[in-house]
Backbone as CSV, one residue per row, in Angstrom:
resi,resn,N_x,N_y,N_z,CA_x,CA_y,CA_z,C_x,C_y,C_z
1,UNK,0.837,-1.199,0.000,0.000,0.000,0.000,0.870,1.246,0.000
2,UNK,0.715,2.500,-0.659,1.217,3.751,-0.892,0.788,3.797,0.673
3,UNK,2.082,5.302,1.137,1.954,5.163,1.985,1.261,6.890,2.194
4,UNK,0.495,7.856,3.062,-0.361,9.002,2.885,0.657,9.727,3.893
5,UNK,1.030,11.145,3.110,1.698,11.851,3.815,0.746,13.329,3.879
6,UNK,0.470,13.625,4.655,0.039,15.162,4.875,1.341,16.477,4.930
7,UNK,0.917,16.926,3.928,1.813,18.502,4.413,1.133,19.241,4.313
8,UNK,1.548,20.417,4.999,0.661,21.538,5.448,1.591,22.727,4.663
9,UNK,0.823,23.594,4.173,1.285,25.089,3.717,2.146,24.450,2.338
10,UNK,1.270,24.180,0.945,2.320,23.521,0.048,1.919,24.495,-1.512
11,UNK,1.106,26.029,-1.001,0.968,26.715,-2.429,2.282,27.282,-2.726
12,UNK,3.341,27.288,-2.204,5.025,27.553,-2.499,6.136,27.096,-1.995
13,UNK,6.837,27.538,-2.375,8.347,26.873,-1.525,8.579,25.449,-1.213
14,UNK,8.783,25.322,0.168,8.905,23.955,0.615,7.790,23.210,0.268
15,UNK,6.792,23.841,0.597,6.106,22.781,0.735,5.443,22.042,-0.654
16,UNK,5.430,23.597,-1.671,5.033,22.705,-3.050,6.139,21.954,-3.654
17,UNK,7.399,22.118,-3.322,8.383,21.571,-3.680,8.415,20.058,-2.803
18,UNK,7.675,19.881,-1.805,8.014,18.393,-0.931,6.911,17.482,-1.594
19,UNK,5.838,18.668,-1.999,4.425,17.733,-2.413,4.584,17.129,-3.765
20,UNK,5.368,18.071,-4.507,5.842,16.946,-5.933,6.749,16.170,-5.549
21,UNK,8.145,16.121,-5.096,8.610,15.089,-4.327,8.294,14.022,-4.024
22,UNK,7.120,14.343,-2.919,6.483,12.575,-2.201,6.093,12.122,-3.403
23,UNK,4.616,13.277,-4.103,4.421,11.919,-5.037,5.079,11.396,-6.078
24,UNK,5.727,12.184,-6.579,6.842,11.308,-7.379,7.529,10.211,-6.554
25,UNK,7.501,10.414,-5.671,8.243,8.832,-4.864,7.403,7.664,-4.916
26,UNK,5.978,8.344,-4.747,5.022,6.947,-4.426,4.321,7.257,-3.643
27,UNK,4.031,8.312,-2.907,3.018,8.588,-1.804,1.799,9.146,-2.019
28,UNK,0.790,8.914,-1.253,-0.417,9.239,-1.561,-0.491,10.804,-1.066
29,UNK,-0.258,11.899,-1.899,0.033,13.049,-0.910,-1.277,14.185,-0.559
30,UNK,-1.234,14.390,0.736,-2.177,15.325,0.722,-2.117,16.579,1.221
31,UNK,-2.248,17.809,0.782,-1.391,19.134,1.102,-2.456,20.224,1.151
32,UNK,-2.545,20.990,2.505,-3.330,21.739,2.129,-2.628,23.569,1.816
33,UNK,-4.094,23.725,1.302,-3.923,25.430,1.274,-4.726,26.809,1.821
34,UNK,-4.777,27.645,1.432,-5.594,28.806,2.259,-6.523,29.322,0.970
35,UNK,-6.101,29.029,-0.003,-6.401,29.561,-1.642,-6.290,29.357,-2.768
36,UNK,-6.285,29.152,-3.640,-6.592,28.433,-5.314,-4.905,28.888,-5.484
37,UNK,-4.360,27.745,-6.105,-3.688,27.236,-6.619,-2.980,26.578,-7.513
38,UNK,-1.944,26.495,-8.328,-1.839,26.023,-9.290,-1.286,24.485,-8.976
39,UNK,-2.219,23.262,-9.374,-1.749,22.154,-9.009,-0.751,21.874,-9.012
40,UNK,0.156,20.642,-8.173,0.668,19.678,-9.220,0.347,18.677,-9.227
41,UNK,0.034,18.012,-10.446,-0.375,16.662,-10.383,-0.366,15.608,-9.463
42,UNK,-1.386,14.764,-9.185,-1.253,13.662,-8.229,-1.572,14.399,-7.072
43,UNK,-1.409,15.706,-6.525,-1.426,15.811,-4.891,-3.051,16.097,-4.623
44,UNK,-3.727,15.500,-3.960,-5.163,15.648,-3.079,-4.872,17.503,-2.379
45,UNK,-5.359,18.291,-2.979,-5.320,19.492,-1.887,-6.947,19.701,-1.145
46,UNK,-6.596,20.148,-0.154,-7.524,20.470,1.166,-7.296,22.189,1.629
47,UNK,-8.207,22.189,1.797,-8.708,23.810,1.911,-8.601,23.670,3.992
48,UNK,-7.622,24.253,4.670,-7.147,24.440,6.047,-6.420,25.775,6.276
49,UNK,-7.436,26.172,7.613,-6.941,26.914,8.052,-5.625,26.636,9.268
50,UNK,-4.733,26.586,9.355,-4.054,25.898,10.918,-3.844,26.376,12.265
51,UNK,-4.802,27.644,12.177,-5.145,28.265,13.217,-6.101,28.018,13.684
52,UNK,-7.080,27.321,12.790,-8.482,27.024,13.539,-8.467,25.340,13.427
53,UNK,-8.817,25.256,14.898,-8.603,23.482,15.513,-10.029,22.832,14.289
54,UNK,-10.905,23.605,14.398,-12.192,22.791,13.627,-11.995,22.494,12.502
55,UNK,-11.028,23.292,11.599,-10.610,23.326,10.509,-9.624,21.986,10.150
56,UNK,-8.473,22.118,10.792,-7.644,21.036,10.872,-8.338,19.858,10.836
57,UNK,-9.289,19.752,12.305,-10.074,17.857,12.681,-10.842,17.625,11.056
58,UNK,-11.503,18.701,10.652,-11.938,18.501,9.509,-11.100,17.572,8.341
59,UNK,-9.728,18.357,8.264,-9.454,17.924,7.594,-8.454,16.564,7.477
60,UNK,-8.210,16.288,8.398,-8.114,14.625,9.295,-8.709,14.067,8.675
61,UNK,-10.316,14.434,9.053,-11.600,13.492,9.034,-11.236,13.141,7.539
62,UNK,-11.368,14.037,6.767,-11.468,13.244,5.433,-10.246,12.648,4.930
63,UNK,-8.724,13.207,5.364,-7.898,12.626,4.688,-8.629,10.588,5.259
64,UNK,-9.297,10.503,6.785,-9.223,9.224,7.328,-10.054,8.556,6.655
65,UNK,-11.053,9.253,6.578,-12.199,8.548,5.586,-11.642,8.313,3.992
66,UNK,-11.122,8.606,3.693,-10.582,8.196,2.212,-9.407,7.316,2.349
67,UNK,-8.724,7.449,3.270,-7.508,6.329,3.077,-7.296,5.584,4.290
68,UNK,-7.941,5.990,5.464,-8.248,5.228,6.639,-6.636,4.901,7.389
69,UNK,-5.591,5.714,6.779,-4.791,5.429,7.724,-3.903,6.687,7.201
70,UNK,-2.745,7.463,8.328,-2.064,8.926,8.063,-0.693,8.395,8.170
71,UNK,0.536,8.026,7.066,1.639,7.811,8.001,3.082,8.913,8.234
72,UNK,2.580,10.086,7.574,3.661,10.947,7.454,2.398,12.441,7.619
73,UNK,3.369,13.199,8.917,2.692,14.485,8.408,3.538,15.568,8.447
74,UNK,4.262,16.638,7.655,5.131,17.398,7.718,4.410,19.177,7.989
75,UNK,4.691,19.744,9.056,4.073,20.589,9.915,4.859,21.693,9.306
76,UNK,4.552,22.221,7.729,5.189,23.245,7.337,5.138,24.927,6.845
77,UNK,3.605,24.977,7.020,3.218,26.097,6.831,3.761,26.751,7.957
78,UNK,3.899,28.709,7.472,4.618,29.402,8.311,4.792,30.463,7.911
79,UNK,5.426,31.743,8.400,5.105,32.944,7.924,6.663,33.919,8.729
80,UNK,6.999,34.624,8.369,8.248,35.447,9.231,7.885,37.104,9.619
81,UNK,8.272,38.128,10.530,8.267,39.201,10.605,9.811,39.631,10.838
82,UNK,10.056,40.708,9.739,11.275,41.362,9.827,11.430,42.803,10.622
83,UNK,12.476,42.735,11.514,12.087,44.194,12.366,12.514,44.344,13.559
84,UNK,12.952,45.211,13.976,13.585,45.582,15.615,12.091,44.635,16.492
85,UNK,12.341,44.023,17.874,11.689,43.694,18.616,11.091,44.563,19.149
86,UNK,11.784,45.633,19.348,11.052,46.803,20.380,9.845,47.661,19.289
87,UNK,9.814,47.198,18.343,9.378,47.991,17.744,8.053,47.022,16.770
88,UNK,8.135,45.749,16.994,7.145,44.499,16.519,5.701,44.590,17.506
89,UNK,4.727,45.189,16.778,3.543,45.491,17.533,3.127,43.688,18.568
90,UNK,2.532,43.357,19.097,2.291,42.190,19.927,1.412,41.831,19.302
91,UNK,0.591,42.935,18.454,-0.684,41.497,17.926,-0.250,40.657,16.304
92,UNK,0.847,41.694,15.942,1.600,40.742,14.635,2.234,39.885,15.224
93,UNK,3.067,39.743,16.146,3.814,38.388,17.068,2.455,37.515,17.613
94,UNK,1.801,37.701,17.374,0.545,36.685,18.468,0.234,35.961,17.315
95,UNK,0.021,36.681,15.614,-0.542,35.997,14.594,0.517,35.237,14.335
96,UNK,1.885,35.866,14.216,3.362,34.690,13.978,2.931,33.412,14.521
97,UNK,2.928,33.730,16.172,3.168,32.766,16.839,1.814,31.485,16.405
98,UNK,0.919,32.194,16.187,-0.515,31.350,16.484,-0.230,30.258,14.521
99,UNK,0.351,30.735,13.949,0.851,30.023,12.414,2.089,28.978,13.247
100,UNK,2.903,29.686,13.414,4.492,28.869,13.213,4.044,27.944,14.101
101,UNK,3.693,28.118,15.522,3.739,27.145,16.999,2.434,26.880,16.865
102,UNK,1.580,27.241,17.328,0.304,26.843,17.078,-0.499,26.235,16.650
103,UNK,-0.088,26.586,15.043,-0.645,25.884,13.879,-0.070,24.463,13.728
104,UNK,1.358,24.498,14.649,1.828,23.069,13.896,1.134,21.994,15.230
105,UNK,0.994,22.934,16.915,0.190,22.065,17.521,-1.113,21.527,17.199
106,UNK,-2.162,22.736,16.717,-3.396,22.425,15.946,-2.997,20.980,15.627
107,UNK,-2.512,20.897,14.320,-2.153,19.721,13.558,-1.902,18.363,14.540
108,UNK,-0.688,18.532,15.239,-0.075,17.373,16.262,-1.200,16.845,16.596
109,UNK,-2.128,17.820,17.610,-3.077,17.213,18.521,-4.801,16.911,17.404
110,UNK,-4.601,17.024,16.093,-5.509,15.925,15.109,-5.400,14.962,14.843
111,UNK,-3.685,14.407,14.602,-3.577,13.434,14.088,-2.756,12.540,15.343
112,UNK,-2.674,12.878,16.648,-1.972,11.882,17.139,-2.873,10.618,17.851
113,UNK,-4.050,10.702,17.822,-5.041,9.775,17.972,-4.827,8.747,17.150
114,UNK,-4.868,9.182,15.922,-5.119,8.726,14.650,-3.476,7.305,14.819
115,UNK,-2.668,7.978,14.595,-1.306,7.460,14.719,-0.778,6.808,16.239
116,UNK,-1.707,7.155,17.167,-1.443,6.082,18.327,-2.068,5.193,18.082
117,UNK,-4.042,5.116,17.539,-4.304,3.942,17.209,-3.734,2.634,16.184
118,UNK,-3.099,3.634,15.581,-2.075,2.452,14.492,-1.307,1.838,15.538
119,UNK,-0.313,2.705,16.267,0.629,2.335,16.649,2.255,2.782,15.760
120,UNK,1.854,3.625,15.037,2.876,3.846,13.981,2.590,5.385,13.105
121,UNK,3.383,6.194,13.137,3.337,7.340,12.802,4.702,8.438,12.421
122,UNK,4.671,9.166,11.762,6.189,10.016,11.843,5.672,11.303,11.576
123,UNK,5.483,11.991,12.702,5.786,13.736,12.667,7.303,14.345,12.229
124,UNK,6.910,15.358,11.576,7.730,15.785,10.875,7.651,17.481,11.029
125,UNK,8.812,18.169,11.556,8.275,19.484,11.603,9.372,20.756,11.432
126,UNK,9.105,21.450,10.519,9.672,22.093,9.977,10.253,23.553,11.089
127,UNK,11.626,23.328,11.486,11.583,24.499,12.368,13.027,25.334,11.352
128,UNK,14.196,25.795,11.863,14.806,26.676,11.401,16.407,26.610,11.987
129,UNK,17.252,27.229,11.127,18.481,27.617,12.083,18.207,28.620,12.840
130,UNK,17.257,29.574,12.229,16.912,30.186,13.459,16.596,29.905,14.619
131,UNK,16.183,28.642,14.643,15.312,27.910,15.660,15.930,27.499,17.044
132,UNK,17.580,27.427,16.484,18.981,27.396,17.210,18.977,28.371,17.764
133,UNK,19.258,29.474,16.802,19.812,30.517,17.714,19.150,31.528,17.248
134,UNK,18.853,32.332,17.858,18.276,34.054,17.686,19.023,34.888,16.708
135,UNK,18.238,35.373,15.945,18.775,35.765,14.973,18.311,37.198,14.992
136,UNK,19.122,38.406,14.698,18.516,39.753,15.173,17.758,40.037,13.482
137,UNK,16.626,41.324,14.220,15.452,41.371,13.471,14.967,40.287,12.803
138,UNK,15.258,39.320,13.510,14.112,38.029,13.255,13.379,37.424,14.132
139,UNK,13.604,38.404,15.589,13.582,37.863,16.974,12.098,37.072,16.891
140,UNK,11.332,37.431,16.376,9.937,36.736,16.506,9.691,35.536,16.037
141,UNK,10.702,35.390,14.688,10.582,33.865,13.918,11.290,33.320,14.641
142,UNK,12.294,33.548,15.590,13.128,32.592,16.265,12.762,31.961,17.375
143,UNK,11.694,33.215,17.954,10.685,33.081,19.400,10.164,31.773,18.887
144,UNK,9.043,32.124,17.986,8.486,31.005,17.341,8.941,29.501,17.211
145,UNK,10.037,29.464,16.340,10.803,28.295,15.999,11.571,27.802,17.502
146,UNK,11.487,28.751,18.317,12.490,28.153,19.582,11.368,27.519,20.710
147,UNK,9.972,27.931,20.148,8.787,27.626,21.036,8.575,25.712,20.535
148,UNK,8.492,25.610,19.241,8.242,24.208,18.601,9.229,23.713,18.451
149,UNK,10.872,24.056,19.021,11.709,22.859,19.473,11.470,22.175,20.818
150,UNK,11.228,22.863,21.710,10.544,22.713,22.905,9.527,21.788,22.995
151,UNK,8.597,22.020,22.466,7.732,21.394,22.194,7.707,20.044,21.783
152,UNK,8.579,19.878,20.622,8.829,18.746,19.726,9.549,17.865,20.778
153,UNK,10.543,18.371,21.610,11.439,17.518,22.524,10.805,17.091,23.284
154,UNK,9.892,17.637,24.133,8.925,16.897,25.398,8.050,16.070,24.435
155,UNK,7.331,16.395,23.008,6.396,15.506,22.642,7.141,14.243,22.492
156,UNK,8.140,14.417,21.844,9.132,12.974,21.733,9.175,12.026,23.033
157,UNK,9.556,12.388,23.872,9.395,11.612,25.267,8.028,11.296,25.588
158,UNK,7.072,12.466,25.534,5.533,11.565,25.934,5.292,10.043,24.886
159,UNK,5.382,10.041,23.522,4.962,9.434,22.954,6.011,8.388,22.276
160,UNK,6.921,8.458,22.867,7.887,7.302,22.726,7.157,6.073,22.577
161,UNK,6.524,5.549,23.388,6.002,3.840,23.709,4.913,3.531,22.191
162,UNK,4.034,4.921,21.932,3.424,4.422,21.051,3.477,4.236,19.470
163,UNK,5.311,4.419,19.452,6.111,4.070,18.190,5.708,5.440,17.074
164,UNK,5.975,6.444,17.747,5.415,7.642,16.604,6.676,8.617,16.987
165,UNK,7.483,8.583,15.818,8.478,9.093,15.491,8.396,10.929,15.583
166,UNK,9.376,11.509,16.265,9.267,13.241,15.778,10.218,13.402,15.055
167,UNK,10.865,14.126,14.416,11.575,14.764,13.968,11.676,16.018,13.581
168,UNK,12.842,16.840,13.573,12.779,18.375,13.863,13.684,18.265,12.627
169,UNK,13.216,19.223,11.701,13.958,19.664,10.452,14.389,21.183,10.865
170,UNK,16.277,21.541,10.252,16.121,22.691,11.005,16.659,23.405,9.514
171,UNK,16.141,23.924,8.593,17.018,24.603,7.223,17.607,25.612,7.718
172,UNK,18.697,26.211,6.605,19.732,27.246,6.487,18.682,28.220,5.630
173,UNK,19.350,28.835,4.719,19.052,30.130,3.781,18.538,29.267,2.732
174,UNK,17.650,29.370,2.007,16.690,28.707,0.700,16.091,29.712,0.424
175,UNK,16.179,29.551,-1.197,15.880,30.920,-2.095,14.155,30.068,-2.518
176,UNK,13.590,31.238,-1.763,11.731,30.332,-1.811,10.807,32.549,-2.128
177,UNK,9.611,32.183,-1.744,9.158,33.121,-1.864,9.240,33.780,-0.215
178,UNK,9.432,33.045,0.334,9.959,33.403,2.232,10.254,34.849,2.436
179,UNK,11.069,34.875,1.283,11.628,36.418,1.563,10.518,37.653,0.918
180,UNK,10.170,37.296,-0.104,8.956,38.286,-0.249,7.575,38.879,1.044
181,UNK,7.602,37.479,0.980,6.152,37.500,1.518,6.376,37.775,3.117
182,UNK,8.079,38.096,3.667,7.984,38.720,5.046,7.824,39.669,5.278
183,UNK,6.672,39.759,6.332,6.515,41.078,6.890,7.322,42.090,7.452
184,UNK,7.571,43.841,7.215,8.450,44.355,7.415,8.259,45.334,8.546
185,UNK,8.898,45.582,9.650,8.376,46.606,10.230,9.297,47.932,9.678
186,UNK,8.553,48.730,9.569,9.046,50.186,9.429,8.386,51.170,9.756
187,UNK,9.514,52.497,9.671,8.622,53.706,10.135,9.677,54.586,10.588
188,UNK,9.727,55.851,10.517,10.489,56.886,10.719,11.441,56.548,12.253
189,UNK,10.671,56.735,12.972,11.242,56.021,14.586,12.311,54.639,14.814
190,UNK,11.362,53.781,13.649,11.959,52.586,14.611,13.630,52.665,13.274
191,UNK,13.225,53.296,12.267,15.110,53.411,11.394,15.680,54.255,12.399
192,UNK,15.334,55.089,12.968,15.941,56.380,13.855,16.738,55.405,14.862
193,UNK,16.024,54.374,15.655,16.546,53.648,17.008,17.177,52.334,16.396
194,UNK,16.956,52.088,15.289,17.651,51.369,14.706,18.203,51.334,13.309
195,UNK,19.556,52.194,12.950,19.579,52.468,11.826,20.636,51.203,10.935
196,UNK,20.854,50.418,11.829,21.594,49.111,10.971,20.473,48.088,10.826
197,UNK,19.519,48.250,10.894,18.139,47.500,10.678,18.408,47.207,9.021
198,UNK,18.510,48.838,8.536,17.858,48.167,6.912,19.055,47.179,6.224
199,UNK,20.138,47.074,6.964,22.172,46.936,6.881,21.894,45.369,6.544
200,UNK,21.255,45.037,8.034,21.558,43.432,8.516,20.275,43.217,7.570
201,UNK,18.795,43.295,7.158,17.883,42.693,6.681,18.350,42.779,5.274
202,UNK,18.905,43.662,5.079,19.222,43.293,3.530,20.189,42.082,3.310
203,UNK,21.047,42.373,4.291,21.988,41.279,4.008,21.346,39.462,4.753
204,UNK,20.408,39.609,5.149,19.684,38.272,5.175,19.081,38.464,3.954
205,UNK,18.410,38.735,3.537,17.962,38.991,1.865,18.381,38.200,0.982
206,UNK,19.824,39.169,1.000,20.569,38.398,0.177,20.906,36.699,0.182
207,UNK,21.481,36.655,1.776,21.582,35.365,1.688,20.599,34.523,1.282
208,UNK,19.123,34.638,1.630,18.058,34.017,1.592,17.819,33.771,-0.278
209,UNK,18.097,35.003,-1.169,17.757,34.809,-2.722,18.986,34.035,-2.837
210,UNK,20.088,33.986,-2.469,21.324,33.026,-2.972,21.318,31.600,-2.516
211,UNK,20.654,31.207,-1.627,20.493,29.836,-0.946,20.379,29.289,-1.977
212,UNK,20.079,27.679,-1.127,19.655,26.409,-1.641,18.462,26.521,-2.203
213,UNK,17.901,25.711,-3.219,16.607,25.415,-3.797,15.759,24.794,-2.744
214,UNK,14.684,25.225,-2.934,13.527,24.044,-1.917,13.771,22.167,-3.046
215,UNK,13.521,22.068,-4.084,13.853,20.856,-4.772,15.474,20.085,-3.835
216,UNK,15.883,20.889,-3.494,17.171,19.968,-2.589,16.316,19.636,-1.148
217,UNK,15.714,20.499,-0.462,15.477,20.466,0.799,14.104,18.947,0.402
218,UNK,13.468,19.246,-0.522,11.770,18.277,-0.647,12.507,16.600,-1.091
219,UNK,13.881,16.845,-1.982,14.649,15.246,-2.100,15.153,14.948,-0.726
220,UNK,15.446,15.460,0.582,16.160,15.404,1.638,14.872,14.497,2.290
221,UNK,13.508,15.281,2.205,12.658,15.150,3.356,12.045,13.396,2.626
222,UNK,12.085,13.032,1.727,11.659,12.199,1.042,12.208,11.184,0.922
223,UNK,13.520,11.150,1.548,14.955,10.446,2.003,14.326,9.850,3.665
224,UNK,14.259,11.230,4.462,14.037,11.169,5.823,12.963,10.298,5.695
225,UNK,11.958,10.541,5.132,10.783,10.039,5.647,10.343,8.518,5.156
226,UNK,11.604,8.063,4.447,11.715,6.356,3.956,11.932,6.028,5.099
227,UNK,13.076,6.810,6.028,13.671,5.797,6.684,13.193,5.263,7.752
228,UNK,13.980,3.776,8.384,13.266,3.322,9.583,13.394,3.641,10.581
229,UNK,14.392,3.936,10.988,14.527,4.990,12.129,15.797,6.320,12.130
230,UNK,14.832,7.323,11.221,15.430,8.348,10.891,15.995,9.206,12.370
231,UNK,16.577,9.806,12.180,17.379,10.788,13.181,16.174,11.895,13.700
232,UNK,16.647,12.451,15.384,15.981,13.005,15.933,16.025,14.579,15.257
233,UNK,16.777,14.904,14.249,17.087,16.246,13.667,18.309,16.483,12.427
234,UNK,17.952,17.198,11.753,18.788,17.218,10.657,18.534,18.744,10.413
235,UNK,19.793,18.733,9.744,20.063,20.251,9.466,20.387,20.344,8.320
236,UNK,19.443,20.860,7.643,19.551,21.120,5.766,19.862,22.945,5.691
237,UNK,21.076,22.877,5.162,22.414,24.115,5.233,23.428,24.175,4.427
238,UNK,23.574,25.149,4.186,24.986,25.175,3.612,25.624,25.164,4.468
239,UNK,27.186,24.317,3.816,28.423,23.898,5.123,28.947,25.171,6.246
240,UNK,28.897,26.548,5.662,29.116,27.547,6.504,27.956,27.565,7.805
241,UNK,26.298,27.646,7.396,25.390,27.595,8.116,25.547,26.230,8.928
242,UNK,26.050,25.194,8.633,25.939,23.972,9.079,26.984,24.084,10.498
243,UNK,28.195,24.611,9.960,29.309,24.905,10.897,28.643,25.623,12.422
244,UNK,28.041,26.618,11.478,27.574,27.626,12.895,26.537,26.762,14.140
245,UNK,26.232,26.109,13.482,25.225,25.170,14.623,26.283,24.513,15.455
246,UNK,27.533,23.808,15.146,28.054,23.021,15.428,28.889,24.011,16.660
247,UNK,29.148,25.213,16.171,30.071,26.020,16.669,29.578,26.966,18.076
248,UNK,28.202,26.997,17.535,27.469,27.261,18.996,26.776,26.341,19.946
249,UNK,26.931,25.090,19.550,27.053,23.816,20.591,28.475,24.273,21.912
250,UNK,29.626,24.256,20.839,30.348,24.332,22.049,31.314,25.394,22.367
251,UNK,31.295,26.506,22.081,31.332,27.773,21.695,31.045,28.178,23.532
252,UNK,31.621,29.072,24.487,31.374,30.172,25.116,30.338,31.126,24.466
253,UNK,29.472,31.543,24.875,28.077,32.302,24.479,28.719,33.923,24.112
254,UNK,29.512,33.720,24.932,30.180,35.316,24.411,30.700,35.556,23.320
255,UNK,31.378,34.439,23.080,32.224,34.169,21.662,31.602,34.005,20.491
256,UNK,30.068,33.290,20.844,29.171,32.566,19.668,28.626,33.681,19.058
257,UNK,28.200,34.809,20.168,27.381,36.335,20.417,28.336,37.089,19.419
258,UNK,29.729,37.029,19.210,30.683,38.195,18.691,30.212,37.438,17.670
259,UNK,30.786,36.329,16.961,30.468,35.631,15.617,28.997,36.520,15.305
260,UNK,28.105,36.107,15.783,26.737,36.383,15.154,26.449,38.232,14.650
261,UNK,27.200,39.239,15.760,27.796,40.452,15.622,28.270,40.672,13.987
262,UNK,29.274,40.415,14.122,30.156,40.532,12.755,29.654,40.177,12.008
263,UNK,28.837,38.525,11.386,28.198,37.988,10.793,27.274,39.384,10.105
264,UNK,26.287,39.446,10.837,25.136,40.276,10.742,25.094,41.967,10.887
265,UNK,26.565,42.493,11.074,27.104,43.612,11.229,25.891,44.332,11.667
266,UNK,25.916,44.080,13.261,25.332,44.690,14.341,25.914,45.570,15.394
């Protein structure tokens, strides 16, 4: 039997790039969206919101009723705000948060019924290098991404016994629509209190249009998600980005702090 993978957030980037992927591998894929779309062949799309719990069970219900069993779900929809912290209104961080963390709990707590009654399941969830470490004027996507590592680590231990795999995906820089579609804060004041704001976001910019393809990151996840007992985390990066994870493992915080300085000419 094909085996049914759910991804979430797949009208660009990663995720339309993972949804041709699976099914070209063989999977029965099912991906939802917020809005009309340009297919790609083979994938089942579903109309989900992942902020609203009714929305999600909904859409459970039918992936269950049509194929009666879920064995992959990749928790990837998501959204970024660019911008001094002091200066990120709280109800745009509440909508971040309620997409990136939220949305991917929504999801967790639909399908883990589903996948304890099997006895067999693999969460899959898309967090960040940011997710590592704080990244300035990104402080909110990192809040975010540093909220659903947390998360992901205690869920791993609750649900150990009932053979349902987590895994934490953490990417580098990938040239996707990510960078368009982030929100910017601006305004006379907040360039005034922060005038290396526009310095460092451009130069994530950049890195972000020069990255990796999502088609490298969607062959990676399609790799992961064969396997039998894939790894608790992987880090899809370029070798420089890859280094820096490694380097703030064991790195003095002061030292890791100057790197990230210079890096980001702060």
């Amino acid at each position: 039997m094909k085996k049914v993978v759910l991804i979430t957030g797949v009208s660009s980037g990663f995720g339309h790039a993972m949804a041709a992927a699976f099914t070209k591998a063989g999977y029965t894929v099912y991906g939802t969206v917020r809005r009309s779309v340009e297919p790609v062949p083979g994938v089942n799309y579903l109309h989900m919101e992942v902020t609203r719990p009714e929305s999600v069970r909904q859409a459970v219900d039918e992936i269950m009723n049509r194929e009666q069993t879920l064995d992959v779900v990749i928790n990837n929809a998501g959204g970024g705000i660019g911008g001094p912290l002091e200066f990120t209104p709280v109800e745009e961080a509440r909508q971040l948060m309620d997409v990136n963390f939220f949305g991917a709990v929504n999801v967790i707590q639909a399908v883990l019924p589903v996948m304890r009654r099997q006895q067999n399941g693999l969460l899959i969830c898309m967090s960040s290098v940011g997710g590592i470490m704080g990244l300035p004027y990104q402080g909110m996507y990192s809040a975010g991404k540093f909220a659903l590592e947390g998360y992901c680590q205690a869920l791993r231990l609750e649900i150990r016994s009932c053979n349902i795999k987590v895994v934490i995906v953490n990417p580098g820089d990938f040239s996707t629509r990510f960078t368009s579609s982030r929100k910017k804060i601006e305004g006379e004041t907040c360039l005034g209190a922060y005038p290396g704001y526009p310095v460092t976001l451009a130069l994530i910019e950049q890195s972000e249009q020069n990255g990796l393809k999502p088609e490298y990151l969607a062959g990676k996840m399609v790799r992961i998600a064969g396997r039998k007992n894939p790894s608790e985390r992987y880090i899809l990066a370029t070798p420089p980005q890859k280094a820096s994870v490694y380097l703030k493992r064991y790195l003095p915080e002061r030292m890791f702090t100057a790197i990230l300085r210079t890096y980001y000419k702060t």
